[in-house]
C-alpha positions as CSV (number, residue, x, y, z in Angstrom):
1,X,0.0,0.0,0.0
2,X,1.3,3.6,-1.0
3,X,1.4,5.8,2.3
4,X,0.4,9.0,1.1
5,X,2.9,11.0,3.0
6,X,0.9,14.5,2.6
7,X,-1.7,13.0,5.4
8,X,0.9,12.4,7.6
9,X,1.7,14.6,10.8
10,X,5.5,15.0,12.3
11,X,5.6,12.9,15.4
12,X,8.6,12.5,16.2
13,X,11.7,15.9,15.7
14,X,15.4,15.9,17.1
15,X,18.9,16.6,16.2
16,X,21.6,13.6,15.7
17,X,25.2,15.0,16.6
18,X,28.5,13.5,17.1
19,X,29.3,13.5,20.6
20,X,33.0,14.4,20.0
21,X,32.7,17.4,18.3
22,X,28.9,18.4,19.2
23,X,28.6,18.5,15.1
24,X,26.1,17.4,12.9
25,X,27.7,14.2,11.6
26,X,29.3,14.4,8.3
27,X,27.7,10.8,6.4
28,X,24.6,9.0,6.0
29,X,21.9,8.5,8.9
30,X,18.6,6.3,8.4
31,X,16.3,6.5,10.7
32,X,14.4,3.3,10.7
33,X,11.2,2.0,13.2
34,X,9.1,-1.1,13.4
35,X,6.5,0.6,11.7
36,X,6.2,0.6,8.3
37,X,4.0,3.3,7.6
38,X,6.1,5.7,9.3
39,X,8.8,8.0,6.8
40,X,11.9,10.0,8.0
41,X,13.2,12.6,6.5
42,X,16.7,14.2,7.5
43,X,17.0,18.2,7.2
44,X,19.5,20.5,7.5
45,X,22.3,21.0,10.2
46,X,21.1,17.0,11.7
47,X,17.7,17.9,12.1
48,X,15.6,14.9,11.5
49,X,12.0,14.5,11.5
50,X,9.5,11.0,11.5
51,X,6.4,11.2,10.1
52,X,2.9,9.5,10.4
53,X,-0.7,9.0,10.6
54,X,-1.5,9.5,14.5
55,X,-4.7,8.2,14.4
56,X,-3.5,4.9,12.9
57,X,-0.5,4.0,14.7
58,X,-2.0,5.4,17.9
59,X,-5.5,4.7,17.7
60,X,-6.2,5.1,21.9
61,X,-3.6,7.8,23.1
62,X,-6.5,9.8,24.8
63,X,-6.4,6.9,27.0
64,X,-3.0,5.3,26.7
65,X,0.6,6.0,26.0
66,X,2.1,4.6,23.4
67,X,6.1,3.3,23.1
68,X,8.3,3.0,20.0
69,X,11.8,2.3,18.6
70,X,13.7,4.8,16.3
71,X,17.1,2.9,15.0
72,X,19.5,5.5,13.9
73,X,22.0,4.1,11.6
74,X,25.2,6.7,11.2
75,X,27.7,5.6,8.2
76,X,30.6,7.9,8.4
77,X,34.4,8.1,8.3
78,X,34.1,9.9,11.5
79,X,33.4,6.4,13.0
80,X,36.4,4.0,13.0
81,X,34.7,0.6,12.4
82,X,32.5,3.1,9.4
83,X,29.1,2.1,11.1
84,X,27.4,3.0,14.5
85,X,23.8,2.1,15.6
86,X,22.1,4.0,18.1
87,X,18.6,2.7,19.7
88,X,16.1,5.6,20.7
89,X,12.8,4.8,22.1
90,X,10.2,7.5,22.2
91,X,7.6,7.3,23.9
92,X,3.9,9.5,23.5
93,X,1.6,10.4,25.7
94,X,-1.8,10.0,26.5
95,X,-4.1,12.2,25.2
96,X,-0.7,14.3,23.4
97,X,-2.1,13.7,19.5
98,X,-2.3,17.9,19.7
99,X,1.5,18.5,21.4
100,X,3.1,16.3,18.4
101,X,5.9,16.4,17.7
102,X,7.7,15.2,20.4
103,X,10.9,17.0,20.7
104,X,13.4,14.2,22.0
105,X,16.4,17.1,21.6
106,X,20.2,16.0,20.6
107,X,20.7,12.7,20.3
108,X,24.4,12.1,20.5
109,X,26.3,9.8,18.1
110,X,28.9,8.0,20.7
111,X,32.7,9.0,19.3
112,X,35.5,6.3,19.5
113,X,38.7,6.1,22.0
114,X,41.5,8.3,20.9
115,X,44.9,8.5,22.2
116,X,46.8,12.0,22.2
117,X,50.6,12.2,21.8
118,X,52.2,15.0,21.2
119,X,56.0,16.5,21.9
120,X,56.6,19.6,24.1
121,X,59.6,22.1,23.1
122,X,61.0,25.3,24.4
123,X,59.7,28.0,21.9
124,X,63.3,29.6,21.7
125,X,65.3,26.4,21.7
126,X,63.1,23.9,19.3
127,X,66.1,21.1,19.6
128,X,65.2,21.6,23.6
129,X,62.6,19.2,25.4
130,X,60.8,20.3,28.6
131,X,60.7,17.5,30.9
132,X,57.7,17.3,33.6
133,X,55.6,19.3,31.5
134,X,51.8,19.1,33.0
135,X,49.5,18.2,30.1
136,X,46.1,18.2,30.6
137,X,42.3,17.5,28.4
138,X,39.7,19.5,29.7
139,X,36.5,17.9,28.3
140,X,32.8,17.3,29.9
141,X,32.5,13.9,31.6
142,X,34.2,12.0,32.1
143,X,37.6,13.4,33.7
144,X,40.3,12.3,32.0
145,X,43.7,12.2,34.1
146,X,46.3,14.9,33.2
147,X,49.9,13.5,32.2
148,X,53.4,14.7,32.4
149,X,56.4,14.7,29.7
150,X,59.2,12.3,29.7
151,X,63.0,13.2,29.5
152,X,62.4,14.0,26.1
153,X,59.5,16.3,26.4
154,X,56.8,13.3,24.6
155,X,53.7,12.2,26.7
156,X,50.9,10.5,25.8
157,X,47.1,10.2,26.8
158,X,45.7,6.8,25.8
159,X,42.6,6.0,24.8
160,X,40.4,8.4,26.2
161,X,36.6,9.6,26.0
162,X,36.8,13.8,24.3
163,X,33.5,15.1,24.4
164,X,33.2,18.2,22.7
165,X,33.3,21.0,23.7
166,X,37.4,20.5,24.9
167,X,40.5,22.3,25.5
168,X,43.7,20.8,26.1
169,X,46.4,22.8,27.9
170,X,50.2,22.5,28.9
171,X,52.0,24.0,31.7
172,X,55.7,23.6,32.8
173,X,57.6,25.7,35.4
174,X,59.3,28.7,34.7
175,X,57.3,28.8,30.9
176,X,54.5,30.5,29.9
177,X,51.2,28.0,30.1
178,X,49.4,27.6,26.7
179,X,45.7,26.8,26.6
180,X,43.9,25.9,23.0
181,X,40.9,24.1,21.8
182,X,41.2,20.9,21.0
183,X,40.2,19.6,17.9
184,X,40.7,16.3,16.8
185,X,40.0,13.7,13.8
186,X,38.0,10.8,15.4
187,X,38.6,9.1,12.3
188,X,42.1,8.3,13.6
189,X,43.7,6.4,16.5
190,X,45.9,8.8,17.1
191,X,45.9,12.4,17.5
192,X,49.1,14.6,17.3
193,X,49.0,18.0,19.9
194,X,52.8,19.4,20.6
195,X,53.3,22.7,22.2
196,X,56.4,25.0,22.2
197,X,56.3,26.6,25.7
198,X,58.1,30.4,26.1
199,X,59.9,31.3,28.7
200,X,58.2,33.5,31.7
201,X,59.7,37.0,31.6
């Protein structure tokens, strides 16, 4: 049977993001249910929106509430195995056939592992390591630990959770700090960030 899509009402609206950079991903998303006479239909800047006939797939919501599955499928190079599958059920009131959509917000794409290395420098001397150099990922939960440089300046955060938005700083004594977003390609295992520290005057 053709569902005749113009009789359909959006139920269902949200965002997908990745939840490394807090970005729309960059790749292609279905959206799929257990209902076959529901459509989705991505828009611009991750918006999504799933459409269908109220009144047919809910037939008593002024009495009861009604529960369903969304399956978000995300193919992108931002994922390292290329595919992720996120489950989302939504659930509709009773009696909420005039409140549709239901808003279920961002819906964030979970980002892979990465592991951090990087090299720290004096700024004035390049061929000069700083040893014991504090290097540290500020991100949102959860904490990751901050590290210090070896006897040749390199240190190295392994495998750790990012979650945008993040800033990674490094500090050593008697040199300038430096503190700068951190930006990184989830598409990799590891992430290069090396500073060249100045001298406090």
């Amino acid at each position: 049977m053709t569902i005749d899509i113009t009789e359909q009402l959006v139920l269902v609206t949200g965002r997908i993001l990745h939840q490394g950079t807090k970005q729309p991903v960059n790749g292609l998303i279905q959206i799929t249910t257990q209902f076959v006479s529901i459509a989705s239909k991505l828009l611009a800047n991750g918006i999504f929106a799933i459409s269908g006939r109220p009144e047919l797939l809910f037939p008593n919501l002024n009495s009861q509430s009604y529960t369903f599955s969304l399956k978000i499928l995300v193919e992108s190079t931002e994922f390292r195995q290329g595919k992720v599958e996120v489950p989302l059920p939504v659930t509709v009131n009773t009696g909420e056939t005039f409140n549709l959509p239901v808003d279920v917000g961002d819906i964030y794409v979970p980002a892979d592992l990465v592991t951090i290395r990087g090299r720290v420098i004096q700024a004035k001397n390049p061929q000069a390591p700083i040893a014991n150099a504090t290097v540290e990922v500020q991100s949102t939960d959860p904490s990751i630990p901050s590290t210090v440089t070896d006897a040749d300046g390199r240190y190295s955060l392994t495998e750790v959770a990012v979650l945008a938005p993040a800033e990674i700083n490094c500090s050593a004594v008697g040199f300038k700090p430096q503190k700068r977003i951190l930006l990184l390609d989830f598409s990799k295992v590891i992430n290069n960030e090396s500073f060249r520290l100045a001298p406090e005057t």
